[in-house]
N, C-alpha and C positions, 0 to 999 in steps of 0.2 A: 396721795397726789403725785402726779408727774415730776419731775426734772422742773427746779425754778427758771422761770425765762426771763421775766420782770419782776424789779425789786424797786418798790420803793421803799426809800429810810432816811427818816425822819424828815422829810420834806415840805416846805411851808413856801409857799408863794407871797410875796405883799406887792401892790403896786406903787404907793405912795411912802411905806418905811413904815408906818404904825400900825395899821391893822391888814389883818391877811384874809386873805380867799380860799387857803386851804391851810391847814394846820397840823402839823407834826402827822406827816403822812404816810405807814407804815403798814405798805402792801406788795403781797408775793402773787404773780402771776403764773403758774404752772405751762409746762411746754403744750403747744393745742390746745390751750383754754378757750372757751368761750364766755369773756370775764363783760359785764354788762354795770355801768356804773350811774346810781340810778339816785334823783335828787331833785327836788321842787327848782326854781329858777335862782340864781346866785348862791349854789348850797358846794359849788367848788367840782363838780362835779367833768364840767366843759374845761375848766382851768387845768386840770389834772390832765385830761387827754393833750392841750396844745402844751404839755409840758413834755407829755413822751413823743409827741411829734416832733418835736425840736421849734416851734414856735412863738413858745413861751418859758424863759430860763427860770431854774427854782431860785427862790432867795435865800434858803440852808437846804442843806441837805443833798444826797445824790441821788441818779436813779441809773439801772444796771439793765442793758437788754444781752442775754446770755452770754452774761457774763463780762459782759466789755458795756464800762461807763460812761455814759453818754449826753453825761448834763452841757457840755460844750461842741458838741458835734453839731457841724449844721443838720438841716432837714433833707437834705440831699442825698447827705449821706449815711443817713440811719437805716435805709432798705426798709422804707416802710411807706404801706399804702395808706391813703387816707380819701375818705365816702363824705362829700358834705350834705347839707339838708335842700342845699341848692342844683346841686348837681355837679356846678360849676366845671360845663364843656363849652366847648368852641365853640359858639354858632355857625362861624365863616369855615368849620372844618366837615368832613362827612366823619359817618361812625369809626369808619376804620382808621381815619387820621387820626382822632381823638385816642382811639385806644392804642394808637401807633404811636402817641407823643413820649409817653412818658422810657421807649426804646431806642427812640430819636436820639435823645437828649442823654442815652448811657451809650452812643454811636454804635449800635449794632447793625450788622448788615443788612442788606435789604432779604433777602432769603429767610432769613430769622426772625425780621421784624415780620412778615408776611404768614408764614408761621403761627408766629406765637398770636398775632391777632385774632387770627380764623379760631385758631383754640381755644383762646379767652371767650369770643362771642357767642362760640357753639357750649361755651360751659355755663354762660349765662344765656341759653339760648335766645340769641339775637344772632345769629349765623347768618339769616336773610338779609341784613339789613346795613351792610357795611356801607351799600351808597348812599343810604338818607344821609340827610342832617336833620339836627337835634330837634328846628323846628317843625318836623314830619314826624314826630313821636309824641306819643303820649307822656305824661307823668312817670308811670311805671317803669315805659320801656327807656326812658333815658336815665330810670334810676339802676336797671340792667347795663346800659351804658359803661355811666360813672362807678362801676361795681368791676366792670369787666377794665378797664383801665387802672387801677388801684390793685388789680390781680395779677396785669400782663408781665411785667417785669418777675414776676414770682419773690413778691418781699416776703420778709420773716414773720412781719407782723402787718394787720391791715386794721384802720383804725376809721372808725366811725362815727358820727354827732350828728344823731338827728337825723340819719337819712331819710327816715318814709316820712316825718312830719307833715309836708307839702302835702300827701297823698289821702285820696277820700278813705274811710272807713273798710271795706271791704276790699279795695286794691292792697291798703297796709296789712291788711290779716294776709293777704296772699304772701307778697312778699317776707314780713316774717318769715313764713314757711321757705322760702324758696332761698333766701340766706343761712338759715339755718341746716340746712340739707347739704347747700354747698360745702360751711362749716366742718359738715362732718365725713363731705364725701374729699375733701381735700386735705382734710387733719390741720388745718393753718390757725394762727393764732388769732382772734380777735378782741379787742378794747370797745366796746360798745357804749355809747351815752344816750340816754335818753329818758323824760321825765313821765315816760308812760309806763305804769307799772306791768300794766298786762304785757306791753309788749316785753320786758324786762324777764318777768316770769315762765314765759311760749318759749324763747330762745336761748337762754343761757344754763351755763354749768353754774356759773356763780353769778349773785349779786351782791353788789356792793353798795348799800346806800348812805348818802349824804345829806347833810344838814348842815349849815352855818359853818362850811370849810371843815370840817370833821366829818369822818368814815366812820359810821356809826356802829355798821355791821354788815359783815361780808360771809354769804354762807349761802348755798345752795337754794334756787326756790322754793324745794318743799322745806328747809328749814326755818327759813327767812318767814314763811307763810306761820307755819306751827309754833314756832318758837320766836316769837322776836326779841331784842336783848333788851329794849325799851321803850316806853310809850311812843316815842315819836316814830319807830319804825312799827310797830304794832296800828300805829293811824295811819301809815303814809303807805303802807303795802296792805291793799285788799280792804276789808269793810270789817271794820271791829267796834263792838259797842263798850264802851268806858265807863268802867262804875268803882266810883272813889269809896274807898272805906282805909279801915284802919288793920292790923296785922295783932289779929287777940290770941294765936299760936301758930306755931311754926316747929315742925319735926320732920327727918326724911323728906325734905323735898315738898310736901305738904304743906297747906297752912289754911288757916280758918281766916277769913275775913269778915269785922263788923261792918254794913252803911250804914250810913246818918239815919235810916229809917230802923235801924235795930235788926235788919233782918245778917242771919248769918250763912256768908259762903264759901265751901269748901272750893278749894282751889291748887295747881299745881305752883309750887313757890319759884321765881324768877331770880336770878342771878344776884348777890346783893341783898336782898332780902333781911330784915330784920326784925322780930318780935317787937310789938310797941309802935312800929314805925307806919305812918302812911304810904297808900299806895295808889296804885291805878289797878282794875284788874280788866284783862281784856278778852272778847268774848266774841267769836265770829257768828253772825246772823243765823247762817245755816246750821249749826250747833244746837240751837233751841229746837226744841218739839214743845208741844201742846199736847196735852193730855200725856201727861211724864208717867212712864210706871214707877212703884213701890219704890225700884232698887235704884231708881235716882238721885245722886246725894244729894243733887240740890232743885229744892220745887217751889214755887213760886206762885200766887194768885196777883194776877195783874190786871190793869183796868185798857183796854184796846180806847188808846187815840185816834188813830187814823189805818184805815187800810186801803192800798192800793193794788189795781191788778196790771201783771206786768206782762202776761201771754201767759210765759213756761211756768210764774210762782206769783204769789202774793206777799207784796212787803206788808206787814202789820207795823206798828210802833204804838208800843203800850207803856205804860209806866207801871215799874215795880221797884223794888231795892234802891229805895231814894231815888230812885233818875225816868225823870218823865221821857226821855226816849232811848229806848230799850227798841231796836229793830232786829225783826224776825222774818225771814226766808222758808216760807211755805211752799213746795210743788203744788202748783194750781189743781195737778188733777186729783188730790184727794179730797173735794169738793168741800174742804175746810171756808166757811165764811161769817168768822165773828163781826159779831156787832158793835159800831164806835158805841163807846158809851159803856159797854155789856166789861163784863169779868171771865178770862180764861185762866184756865188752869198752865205755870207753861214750867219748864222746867230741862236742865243739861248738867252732864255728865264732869264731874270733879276733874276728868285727865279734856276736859276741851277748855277749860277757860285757867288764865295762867295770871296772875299775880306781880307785878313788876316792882322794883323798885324806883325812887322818883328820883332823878339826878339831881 
């Protein structure tokens, strides 16, 4: 990893003196990250960003933006851009006012404010559009805007909550793309919030997710995806099916699991992990095949609940190994179409489904 840029250590927020929103908060920021901090609603996640905005003061702890500590600095002067879910521009202003404020208010000249605006816009292209105002644009383009302001002054870090929320379904899929591209066409830092996993996973170097004011686990999306460190990030990232049994051996990293129905599965063993002990083990949908060959450690005969067709695949949910729903991700086009009611054969591979320990 890069040069650390941000540090937080050991940092807890409370608002009232007894219970807190985030909890002994102990995370490194690499220089040019694209860090994305990702958490159902009250999981500390928003709390954490207005703490490195200067918005919100920690209640222990410090935090360090390269190198110089910044838990008492106002927001003014941290050189740092910040993207809301709102947009929040001027109405009474045109674009180019808007993106012109935040140069205004650090007295630059007018040459350079002139400048660096045209620059900003043409890099979020919106280059044409400096005489509108806010209410002549669409969604998107006043979130190009608010993006292009938050970048003009050239801070060190630009910090984000929620931006594309507001935005329909396939405008947000664009945008992703088109922040993420800037991301890396400018090398700049960014702090990302948002409780969309997808969008969390498209965009970032790292994820960080949270639950109940604790950083659960912070690791790359394809790791975060493969490996999660516990059941609640194993349910909260992506679609995993949860099947409770007990830990009848464990060697190298392996381990056998019993369910409640007797049946036994071979499994990759999870951090913590202990012989004897209960567990969760977690198994993603698309991982299942039907009709398993021979060399599959673990095969299963299950009884099909319900199937539904989605276009691209067929979700099935069937019950096998104690748990009446067992969801499986079938490619529609291999004309696979079991019958509720009927018995398939189904069966996945000992290095796809992983074993956890229970906090």
């Amino acid at each position: 990893m890069n040069e650390r840029f941000i540090a937080f250590e050991g940092v807890r927020k409370s608002y009232d003196g007894a219970s807190y929103v985030v909890r002994g908060l102990d995370l490194d920021v690499a220089q040019g990250e694209f860090l994305t901090l990702l958490g159902p609603s009250g999981s500390g996640k928003t709390t954490t960003l207005m703490m490195l905005a200067g918005f919100e003061m920690p209640t222990e702890g410090s935090i360090t933006l390269g190198g110089r500590r910044i838990d008492s600095v106002p927001p003014h002067r941290r050189n740092i851009g910040v993207v809301f879910q709102n947009y929040a521009l001027f109405p009474h202003m045109t674009v180019g006012e808007n993106v012109a404020f935040p140069l205004k208010m650090r007295r630059l000249g007018k040459a350079e404010v002139t400048q660096r605006v045209r620059r900003a816009l043409d890099m979020v292209r919106m280059g044409n559009f400096e005489a509108r105002r806010p209410a002549q644009l669409s969604g998107g383009q006043q979130q190009r805007i608010a993006l292009a302001r938050a970048l003009v002054f050239e801070p060190e870090l630009v910090l984000m909550d929620e931006p594309l929320g507001a935005l329909d379904k396939q405008l947000r899929e664009h945008m992703q793309l088109e922040i993420k591209h800037l991301h890396a066409r400018l090398g700049i830092n960014v702090v990302y919030v948002t409780h969309d996993q997808g969008e969390a996973l498209t965009m970032s170097d790292r994820v960080g997710v949270f639950n109940d004011g604790t950083l659960q686990q912070v690791a790359p999306p394809a790791a975060l995806y493969e490996a999660p460190a516990n059941p609640f990030v194993a349910t909260f990232i992506g679609e995993n099916n949860a099947i409770a049994g007990d830990v009848v051996d464990l060697d190298a990293g392996v381990c056998r699991i019993r369910t409640s129905d007797g049946a036994t599965i071979s499994a990759l063993a999870g951090e913590g992990l202990r012989q004897g002990a209960q567990t969760t083990l977690v198994l993603r949908p698309e991982r299942i095949v039907l009709a398993p060959a021979a060399d599959v450690a673990n095969r299963f005969t299950a009884r099909v609940e319900e199937l539904i067709y989605h276009g691209d695949h067929i979700r099935l949910r069937v019950a096998t190994c104690g748990c009446t729903d067992i969801r499986i991700k079938v490619p529609a086009h291999t004309g696979v179409n079991p019958t509720p009611g009927g018995e398939i054969a189904i069966g996945w591979r000992q290095e796809d489904c992983r074993a956890l320990a229970l906090s």
